[in-house]
Structure formats: C-alpha cells, structure tokens
C-alpha positions as CSV (number, residue, x, y, z in Angstrom):
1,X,-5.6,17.0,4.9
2,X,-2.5,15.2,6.0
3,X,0.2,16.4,7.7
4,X,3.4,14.5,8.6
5,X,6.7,15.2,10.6
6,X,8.6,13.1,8.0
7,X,8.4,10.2,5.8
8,X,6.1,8.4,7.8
9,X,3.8,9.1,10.5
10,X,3.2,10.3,13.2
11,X,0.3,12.0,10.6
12,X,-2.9,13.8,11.8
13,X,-5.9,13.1,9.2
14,X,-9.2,15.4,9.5
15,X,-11.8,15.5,6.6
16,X,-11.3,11.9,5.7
17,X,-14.0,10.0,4.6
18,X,-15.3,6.6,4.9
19,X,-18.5,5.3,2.7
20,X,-19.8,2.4,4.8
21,X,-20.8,-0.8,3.3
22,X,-17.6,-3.3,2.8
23,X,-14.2,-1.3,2.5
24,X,-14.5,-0.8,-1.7
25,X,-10.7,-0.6,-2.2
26,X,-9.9,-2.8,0.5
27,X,-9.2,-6.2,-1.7
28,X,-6.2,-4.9,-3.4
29,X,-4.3,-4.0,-0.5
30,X,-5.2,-6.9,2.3
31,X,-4.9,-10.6,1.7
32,X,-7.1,-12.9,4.1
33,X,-6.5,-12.8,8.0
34,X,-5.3,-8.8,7.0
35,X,-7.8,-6.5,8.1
36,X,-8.0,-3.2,6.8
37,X,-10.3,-0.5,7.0
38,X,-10.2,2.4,4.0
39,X,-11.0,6.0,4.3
40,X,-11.4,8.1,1.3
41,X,-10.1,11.4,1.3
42,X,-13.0,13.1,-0.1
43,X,-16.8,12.1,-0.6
44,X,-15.8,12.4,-4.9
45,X,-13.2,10.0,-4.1
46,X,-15.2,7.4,-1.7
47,X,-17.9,7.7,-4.8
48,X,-15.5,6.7,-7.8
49,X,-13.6,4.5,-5.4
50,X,-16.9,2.3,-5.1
51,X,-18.5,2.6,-8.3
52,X,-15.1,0.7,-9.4
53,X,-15.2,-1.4,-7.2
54,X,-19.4,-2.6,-7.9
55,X,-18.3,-2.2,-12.4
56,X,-14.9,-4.5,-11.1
57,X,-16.0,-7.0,-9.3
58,X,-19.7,-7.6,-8.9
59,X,-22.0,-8.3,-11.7
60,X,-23.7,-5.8,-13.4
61,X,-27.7,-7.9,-12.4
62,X,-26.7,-6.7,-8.8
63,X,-26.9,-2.7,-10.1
64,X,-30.6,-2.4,-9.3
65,X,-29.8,-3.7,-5.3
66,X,-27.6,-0.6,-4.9
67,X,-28.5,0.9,-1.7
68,X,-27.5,4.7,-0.2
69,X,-24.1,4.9,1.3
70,X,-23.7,7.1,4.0
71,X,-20.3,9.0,4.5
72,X,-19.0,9.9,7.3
73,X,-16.3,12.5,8.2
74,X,-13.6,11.0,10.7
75,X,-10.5,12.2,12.9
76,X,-8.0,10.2,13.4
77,X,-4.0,10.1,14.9
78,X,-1.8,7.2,13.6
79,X,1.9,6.8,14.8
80,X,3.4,5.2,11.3
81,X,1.8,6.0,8.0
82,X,3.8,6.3,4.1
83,X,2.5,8.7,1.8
84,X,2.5,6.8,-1.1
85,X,1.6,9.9,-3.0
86,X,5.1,11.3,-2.2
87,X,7.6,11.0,-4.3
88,X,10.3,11.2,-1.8
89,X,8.6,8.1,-0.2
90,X,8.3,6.2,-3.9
91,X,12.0,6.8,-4.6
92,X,13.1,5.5,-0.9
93,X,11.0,3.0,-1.3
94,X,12.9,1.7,-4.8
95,X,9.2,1.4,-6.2
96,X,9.4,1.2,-10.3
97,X,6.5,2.7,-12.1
98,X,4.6,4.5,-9.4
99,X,2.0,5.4,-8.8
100,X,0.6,3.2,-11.5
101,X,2.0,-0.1,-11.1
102,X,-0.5,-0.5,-8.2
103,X,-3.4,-0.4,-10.5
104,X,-1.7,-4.3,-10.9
105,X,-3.3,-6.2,-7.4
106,X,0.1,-8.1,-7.6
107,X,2.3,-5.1,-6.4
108,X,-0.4,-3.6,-4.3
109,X,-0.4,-6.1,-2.2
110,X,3.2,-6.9,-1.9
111,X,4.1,-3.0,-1.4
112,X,1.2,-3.0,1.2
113,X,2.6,-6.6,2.7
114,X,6.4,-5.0,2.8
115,X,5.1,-1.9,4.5
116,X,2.8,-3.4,7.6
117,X,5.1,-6.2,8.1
118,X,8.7,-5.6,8.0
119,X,8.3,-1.4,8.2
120,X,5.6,-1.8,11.0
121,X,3.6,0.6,9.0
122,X,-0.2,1.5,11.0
123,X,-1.4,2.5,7.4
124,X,-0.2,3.9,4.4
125,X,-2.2,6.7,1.9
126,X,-2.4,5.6,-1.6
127,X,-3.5,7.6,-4.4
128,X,-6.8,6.8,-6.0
129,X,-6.6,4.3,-8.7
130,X,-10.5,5.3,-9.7
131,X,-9.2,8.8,-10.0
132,X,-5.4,8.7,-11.2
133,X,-5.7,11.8,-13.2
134,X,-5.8,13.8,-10.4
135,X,-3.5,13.3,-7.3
136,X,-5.9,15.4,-5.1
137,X,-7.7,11.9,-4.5
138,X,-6.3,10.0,-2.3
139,X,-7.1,6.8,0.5
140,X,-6.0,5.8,3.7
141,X,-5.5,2.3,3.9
142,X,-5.1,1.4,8.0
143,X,-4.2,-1.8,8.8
144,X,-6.0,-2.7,11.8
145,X,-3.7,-5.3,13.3
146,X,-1.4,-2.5,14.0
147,X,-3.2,-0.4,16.0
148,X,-4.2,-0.5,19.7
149,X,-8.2,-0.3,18.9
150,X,-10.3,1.9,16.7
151,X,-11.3,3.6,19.8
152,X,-7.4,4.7,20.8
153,X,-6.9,6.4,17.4
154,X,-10.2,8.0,16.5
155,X,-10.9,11.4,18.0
156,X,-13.9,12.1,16.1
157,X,-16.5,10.4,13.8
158,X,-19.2,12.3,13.1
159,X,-22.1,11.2,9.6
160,X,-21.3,13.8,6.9
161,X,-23.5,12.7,3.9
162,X,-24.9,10.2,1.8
163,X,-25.0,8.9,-1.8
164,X,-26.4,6.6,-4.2
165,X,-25.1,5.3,-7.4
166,X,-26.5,4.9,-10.4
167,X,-28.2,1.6,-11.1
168,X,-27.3,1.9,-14.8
C-alpha cells in the first residue's frame, strides 16, 4: 500500500516485498556507482519480476542452479518518492508513452537519472514491466545514495515467505 501527501513523498510503504538474491529489476533503473535497492510490491510481483530477469539476461544452462528465494515483508518511511504509476505524476513529468516506454532501458534510466538527481527523488515506484497488464504490480526502486542509512528508514523487516522457480 502506498500512501502519499502529494506528488511525491513523504510516502509510507507496508506489505512491500523484497526477494533477496541481487535486486532483479535493478539494472534498468541504476547505472554503475548508482546503488539501488528494489522492493516488489507483492510476492506475485517479486516472482515475475525475477523470472524476467533470469529468461532476460542469464543463460538458460544456469536454470538448473536456481536456488529458493526468500521474501521478506518490509516497512519503510521515505521523504521524496514519484509514483510513476500516477498519471498526474506522468503528465507533470512531460513523459511520452508511459508507462511503456520504460520497457526501453534507454528511458528507464534517464527518467530514473532525472528524478534522483536534479528532483532529489529518495525513490520512485514503477509499475511492473513483467506484469504490465495489470497496474496492481508495482516496485519501489530506492536509491540508496539518498537516504541517511537503511537503518533510519526501515521500521520493520520481518521474512514473509519463500519461492523457487522453475528450472524449465
């Protein structure tokens, strides 16, 4: 759930989830020296978000190494987040072709660039490009540079669940 007094941040996220293992989503919107931690908003949407990632970007001989991934449910209070799942934010943001022109790493990127640096954005939720068909699914992208520690925005982390993928 997110809730937001505006625009942007300061937003409240509960029920988020994070699968651990590297961030799956993470390489379209960081580029090197940018670290970023993603959080799915469901454990359906951590699940599709990595299986895209592994069919992507890793080749397929490696399907039989898949180990469990363990979720886990987090809290967390960030000061400056865009929705990027709102239309009001697309629109004042001048962003042609959303949601789906960040399927394109290109425009990913240079929205997520535009946002942390010049906005000063702490994150910024995305809809789920494994999912598009349904804007229920959703990430949180936080960029970690931009936030005094982990440890002064998380109120709770807690394990939720597990899951494996398919090998095949």
């Amino acid at each position: 759930m997110v809730s937001s007094t505006g625009r942007f941040g300061p937003v409240t996220l509960s029920a988020a989830r994070y699968a651990s293992g590297r961030p799956f989503a993470r390489a379209a919107l960081e580029c090197p020296g940018e670290p970023t931690l993603l959080l799915a908003n469901s454990r359906e949407t951590a699940r599709a978000e990595l299986a895209a990632h592994f069919q992507r970007d890793r080749h397929p001989d490696l399907a039989p190494l898949l180990q469990e991934r363990r979720v886990y449910a987090i809290e967390l209070s960030l000061e400056r987040v865009f929705d990027l799942t709102d239309a009001a934010v697309i629109d004042g943001l001048a962003i042609p072709n959303a949601p789906g022109c960040f399927a394109d790493r290109a425009v990913a990127r240079a929205t997520a660039g535009f946002l942390r640096h010049v906005r000063g954005a702490h994150g910024i939720v995305v809809p789920s490009l494994a999912l598009p068909a349904n804007p229920a699914h959703w990430n949180l992208a936080v960029f970690l540079e931009r936030i005094p520690s982990l440890e002064a925005v998380v109120a709770k982390l807690v394990p939720a669940d597990t899951f494996q993928l398919d090998s095949g």
